[in-house]
DRENGUBA-740119 format. One record per residue (C-alpha): residue number from 1; x, y, z; residue in one letter. Coordinates in nm, 3 decimals. Example, Ala and Ser with C-alpha at 12.3 -4.5 7.8 and 13.67 -1.06 7.14 Angstrom:
(1; (1.230; -0.450; 0.780); "A"),
(2; (1.367; -0.106; 0.714); "S"),
This chain:
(1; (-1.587; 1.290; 0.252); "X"),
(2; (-1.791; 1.260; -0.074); "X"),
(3; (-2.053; 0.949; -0.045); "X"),
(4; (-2.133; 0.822; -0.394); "X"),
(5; (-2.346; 0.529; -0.506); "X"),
(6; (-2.234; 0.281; -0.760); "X"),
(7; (-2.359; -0.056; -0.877); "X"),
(8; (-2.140; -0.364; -1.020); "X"),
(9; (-1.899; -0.217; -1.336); "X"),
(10; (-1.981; 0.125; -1.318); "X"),
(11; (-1.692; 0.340; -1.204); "X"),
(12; (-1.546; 0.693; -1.021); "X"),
(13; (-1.256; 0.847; -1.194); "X"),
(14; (-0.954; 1.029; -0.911); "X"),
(15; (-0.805; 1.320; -1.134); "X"),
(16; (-0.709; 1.235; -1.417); "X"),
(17; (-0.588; 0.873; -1.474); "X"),
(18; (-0.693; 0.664; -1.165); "X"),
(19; (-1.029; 0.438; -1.224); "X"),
(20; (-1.207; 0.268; -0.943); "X"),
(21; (-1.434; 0.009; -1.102); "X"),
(22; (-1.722; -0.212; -0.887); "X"),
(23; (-1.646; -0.565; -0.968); "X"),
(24; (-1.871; -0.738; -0.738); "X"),
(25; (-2.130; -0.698; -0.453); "X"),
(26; (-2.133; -0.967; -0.205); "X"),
(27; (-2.336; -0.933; 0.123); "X"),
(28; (-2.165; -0.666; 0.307); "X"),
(29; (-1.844; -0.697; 0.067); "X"),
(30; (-1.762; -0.499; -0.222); "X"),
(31; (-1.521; -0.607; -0.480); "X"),
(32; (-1.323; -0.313; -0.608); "X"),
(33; (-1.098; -0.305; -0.944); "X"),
(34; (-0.846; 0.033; -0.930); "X"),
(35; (-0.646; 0.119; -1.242); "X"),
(36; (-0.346; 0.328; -1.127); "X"),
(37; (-0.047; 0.423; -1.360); "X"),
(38; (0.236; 0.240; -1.217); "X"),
(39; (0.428; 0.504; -1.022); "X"),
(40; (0.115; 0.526; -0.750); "X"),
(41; (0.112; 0.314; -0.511); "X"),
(42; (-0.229; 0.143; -0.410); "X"),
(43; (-0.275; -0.029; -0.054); "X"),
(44; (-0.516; -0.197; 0.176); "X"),
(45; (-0.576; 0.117; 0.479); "X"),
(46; (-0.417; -0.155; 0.722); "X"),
(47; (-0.109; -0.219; 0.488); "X"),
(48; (-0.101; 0.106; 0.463); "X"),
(49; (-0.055; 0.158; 0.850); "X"),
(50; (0.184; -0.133; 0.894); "X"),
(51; (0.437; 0.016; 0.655); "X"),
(52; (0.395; 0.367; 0.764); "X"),
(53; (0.477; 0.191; 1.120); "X"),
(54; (0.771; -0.001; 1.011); "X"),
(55; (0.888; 0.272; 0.837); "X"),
(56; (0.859; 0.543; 1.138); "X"),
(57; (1.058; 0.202; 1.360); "X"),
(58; (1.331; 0.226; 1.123); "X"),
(59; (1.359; 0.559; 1.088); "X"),
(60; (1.401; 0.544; 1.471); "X"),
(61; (1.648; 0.245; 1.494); "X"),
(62; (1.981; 0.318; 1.666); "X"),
(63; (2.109; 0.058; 1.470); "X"),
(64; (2.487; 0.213; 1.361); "X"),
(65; (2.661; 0.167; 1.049); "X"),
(66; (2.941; -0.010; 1.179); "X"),
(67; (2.750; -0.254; 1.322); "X"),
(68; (2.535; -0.334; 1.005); "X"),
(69; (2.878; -0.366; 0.806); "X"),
(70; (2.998; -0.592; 1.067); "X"),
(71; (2.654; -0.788; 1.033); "X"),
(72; (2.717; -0.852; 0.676); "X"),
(73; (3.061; -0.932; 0.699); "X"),
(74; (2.960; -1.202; 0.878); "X"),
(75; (2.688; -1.288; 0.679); "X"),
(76; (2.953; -1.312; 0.388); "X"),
(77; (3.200; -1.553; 0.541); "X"),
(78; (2.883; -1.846; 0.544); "X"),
């Protein structure tokens, strides 16, 4: 892990064309500002985890194709 110091608007560059900027310094908070082109995607760590989880649940489900057509059938009719 690489440990740097920064204080409020000074920044780290990732590669080539991802920014992290210090907004603000609050206590034991840190404001951070990330510039990111658009096709990476940028999450909280526990986001991050939830969606990796949901994903690995559906990924798992045994739900069957006849039965989701048969779900939104129904869903249709109403």
């Amino acid at each position: 892990m690489l440990v740097l110091t920064r204080k409020r608007n000074e920044s780290i560059i990732i590669g080539d064309d991802i920014k992290v900027t210090i907004v603000e310094v609050k206590g034991d908070q840190v404001k951070l500002g990330i510039t990111a082109p658009k096709d990476i995607t940028v999450h909280r760590e526990e986001i991050y985890l939830e969606i990796q989880r949901e994903n690995q649940l559906a990924a798992e489900s045994t739900f069957e194709v006849n039965e989701l057509n048969a779900f939104w059938q129904k869903k249709q009719i109403k």
